[in-house]
C-alpha positions in Angstrom: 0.8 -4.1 -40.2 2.7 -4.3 -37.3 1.0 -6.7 -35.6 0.7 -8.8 -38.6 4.7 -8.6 -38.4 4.8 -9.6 -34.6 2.1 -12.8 -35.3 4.3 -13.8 -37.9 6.9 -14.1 -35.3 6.4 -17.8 -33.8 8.7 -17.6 -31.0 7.8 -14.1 -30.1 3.9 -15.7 -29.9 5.0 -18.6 -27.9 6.8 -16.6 -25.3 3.9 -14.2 -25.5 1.6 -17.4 -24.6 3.5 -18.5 -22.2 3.8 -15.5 -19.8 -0.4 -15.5 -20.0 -0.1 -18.8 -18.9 2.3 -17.7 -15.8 -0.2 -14.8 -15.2 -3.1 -17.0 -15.6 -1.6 -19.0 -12.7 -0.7 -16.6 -10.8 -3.8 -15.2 -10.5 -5.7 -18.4 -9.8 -3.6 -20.1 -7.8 -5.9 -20.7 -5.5 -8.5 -22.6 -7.9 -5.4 -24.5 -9.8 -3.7 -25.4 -7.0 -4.5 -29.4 -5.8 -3.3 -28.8 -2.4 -1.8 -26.4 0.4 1.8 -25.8 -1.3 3.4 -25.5 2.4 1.9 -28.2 4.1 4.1 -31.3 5.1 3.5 -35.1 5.1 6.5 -36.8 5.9 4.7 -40.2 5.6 4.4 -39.3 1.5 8.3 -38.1 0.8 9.5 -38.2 -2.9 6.5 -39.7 -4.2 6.5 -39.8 -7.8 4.1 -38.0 -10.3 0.4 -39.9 -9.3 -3.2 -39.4 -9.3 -2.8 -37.1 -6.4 0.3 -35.5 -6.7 0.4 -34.6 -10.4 3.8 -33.7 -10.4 4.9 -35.7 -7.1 5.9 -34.8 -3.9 9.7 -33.2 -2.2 11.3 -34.6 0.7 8.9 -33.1 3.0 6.3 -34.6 1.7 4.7 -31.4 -0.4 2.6 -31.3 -3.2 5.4 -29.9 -6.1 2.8 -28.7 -8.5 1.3 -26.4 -6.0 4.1 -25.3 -4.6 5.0 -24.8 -8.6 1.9 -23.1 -9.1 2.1 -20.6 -6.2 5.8 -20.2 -7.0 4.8 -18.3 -10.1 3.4 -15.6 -7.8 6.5 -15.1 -6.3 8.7 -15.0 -9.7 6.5 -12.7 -11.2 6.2 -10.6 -8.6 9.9 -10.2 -8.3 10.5 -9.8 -11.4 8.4 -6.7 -12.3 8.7 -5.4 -9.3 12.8 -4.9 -9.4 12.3 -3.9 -13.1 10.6 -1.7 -11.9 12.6 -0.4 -9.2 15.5 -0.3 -11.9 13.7 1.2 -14.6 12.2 4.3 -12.7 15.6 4.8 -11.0 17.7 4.2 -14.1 15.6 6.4 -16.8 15.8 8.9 -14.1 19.3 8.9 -13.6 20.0 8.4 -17.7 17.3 12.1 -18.5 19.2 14.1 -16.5 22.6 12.7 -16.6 22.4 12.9 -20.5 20.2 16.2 -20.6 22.7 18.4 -18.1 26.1 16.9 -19.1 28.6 18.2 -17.2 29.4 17.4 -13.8 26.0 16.4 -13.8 26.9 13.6 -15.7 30.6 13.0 -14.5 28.7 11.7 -11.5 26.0 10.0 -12.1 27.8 7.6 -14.7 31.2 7.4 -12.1 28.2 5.9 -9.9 27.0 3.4 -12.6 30.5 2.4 -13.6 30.8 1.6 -10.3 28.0 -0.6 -9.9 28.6 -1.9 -13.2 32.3 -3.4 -12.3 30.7 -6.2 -9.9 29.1 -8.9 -11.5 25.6 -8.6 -11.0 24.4 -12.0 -9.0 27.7 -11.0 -6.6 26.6 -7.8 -6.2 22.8 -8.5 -5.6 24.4 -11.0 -2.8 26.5 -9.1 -1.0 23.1 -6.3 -1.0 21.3 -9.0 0.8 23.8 -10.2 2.7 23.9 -6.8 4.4 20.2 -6.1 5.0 19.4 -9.8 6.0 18.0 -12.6 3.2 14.0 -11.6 2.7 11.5 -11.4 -0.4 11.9 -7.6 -0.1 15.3 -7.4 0.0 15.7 -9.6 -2.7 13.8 -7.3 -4.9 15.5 -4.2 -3.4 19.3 -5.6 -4.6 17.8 -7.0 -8.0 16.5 -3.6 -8.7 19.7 -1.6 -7.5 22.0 -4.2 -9.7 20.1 -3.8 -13.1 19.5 0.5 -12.6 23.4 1.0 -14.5 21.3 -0.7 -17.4 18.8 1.1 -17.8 20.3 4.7 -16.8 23.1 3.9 -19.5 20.6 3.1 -22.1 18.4 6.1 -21.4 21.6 8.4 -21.5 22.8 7.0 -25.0 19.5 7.6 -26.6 19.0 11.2 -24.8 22.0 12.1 -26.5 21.1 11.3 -29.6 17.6 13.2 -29.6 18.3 15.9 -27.6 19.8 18.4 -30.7 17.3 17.6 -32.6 15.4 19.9 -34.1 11.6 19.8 -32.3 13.7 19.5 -29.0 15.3 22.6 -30.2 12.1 24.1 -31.3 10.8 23.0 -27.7 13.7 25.0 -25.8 13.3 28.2 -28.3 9.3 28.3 -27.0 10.6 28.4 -23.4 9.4 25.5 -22.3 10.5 24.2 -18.9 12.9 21.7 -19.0 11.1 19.0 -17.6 8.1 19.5 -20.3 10.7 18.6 -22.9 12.3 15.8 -21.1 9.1 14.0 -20.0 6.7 15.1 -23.5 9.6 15.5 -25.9 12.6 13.6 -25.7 11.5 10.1 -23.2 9.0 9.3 -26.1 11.4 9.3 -28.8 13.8 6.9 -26.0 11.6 4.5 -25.3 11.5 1.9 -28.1 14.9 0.6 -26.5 13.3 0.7 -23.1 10.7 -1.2 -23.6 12.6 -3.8 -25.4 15.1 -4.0 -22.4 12.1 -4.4 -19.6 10.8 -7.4 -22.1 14.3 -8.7 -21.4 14.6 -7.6 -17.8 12.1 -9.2 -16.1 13.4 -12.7 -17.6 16.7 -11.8 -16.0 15.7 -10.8 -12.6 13.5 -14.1 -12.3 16.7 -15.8 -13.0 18.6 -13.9 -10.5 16.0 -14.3 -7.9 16.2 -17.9 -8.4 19.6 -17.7 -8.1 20.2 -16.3 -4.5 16.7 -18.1 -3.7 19.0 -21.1 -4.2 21.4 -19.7 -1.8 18.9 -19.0 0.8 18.9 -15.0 0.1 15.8 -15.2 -1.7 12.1 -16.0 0.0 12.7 -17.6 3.6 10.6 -21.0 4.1 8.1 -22.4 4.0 7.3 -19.8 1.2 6.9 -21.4 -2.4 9.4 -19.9 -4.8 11.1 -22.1 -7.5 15.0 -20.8 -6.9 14.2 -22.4 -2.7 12.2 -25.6 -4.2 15.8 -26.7 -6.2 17.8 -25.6 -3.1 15.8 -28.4 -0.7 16.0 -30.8 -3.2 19.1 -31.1 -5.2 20.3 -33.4 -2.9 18.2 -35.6 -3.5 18.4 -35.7 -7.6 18.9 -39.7 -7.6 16.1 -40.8 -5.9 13.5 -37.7 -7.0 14.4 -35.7 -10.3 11.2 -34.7 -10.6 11.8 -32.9 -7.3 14.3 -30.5 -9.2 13.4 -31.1 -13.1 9.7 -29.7 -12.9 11.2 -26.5 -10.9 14.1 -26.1 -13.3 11.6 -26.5 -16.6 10.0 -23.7 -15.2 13.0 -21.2 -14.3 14.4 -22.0 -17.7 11.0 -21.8 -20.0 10.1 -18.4 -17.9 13.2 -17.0 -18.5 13.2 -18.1 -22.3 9.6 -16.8 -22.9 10.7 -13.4 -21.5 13.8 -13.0 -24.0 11.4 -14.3 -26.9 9.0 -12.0 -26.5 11.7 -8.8 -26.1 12.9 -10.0 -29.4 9.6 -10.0 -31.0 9.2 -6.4 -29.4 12.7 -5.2 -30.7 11.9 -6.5 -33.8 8.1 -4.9 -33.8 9.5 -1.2 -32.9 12.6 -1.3 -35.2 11.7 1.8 -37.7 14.8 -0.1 -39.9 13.1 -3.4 -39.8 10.9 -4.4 -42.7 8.5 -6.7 -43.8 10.0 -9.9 -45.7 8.2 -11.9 -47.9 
């Protein structure tokens, strides 16, 4: 029934399609790619869309839809790799913070609020700003911006389960505290979870692009999308397809993402019911 309700969904389908398609070429890259992504000819520089160059070339002469195609590695990877980083972190942090109370949590949300009064992009800058502009390090402040998210979200819906009355039941057994956190009360929390990852990974994609823009993200001559509009803004008059094919895919990734975390939302909703 479920399911039926989710297939009904059409933009939750088509975001769902799309990210198979990103996977898909991720995976095969190297079969769907036409030719090496980093490889310069400056002899072929802002060649239109042709036989050849399906999608054109950028001012140093590479093949975009390569670089476009191994580009989705890169975004991908990113992105569920600082969500995560975030995620593990922040449903750590949101257990035990809204489990123990106290002190316990004094601190743990002091440290959130924290993190949560920079604005995220400015934050994830100044991370990688300090420990030097790298793939890894790009991930690494992603991940550290968006773990406030996740440990707030995880501490809101640990206290709303934790009096009930099988996690009650649970304590008056004996069981150890970590049985009731990790087997009782982190089931019941993770509807939301899951909906917010959905909507995560679009995000961090988007932020990666961001300081890839800014020359924080994947150094050259690596593919990525945010680095591919960075070389070629410049050049928007003379080669928009230089910095329109990159952008349709930031955008549609991004869009897919939050599609499908609808859908999801919408799929795990106990409140949410079938209409005819």
């Amino acid at each position: 029934m479920k399911m039926k309700r989710f297939l009904k969904k059409k933009g939750a389908l088509a975001g769902l399609v799309f990210i198979l398609l990103l996977l898909f070429m991720a995976i095969f890259a190297p079969f769907l790619a036409t030719q090496n992504p980093i490889r310069q000819n400056l002899s072929a520089r802002f060649q239109p869309p042709n036989s050849r160059h399906w999608l054109g070339t950028d001012n140093l002469g590479r093949d975009i839809y390569s670089r476009i195609i191994y580009g989705s590695r890169i975004s991908l990877t990113v992105g569920f790799s600082a969500v995560g980083l975030a995620a593990s972190w922040g449903i750590l942090i949101g257990l035990i913070s809204g489990f123990y109370g106290g002190w316990i949590d004094l601190t743990f949300m002091g440290i959130m609020e924290i993190l949560m009064a920079f604005p995220s992009i400015l934050l994830a800058i100044a991370i990688v700003s300090i420990l030097g502009p790298s793939l890894p390090n790009a991930i690494l402040a992603i991940g550290i911006v968006y773990i406030p998210l996740y440990a707030r979200l995880t501490r809101a819906q640990v206290l709303s389960v934790k009096e009930l009355e099988y996690v009650q039941a649970a304590r008056a057994e004996g069981c150890a505290d970590s049985r009731i956190l990790l087997l009782h009360i982190l089931p019941n929390c993770s509807s939301p979870l899951i909906v917010q990852l959905s909507l995560g990974v679009g995000n961090a994609i988007l932020d990666f692009a961001g300081l890839s823009f800014l020359g924080l993200g994947a150094q050259p001559p690596t593919p990525d999308w945010g680095s591919m509009l960075s070389s070629t803004v410049h050049f928007l008059e003379i080669a928009p397809w230089a910095v329109v094919f990159p952008g349709i895919l930031i955008t549609s990734a991004v869009f897919s993402f939050n599609l499908l975390g609808d859908g999801i939302r919408d799929l795990l909703d106990p409140k949410m019911l079938d209409r005819k």
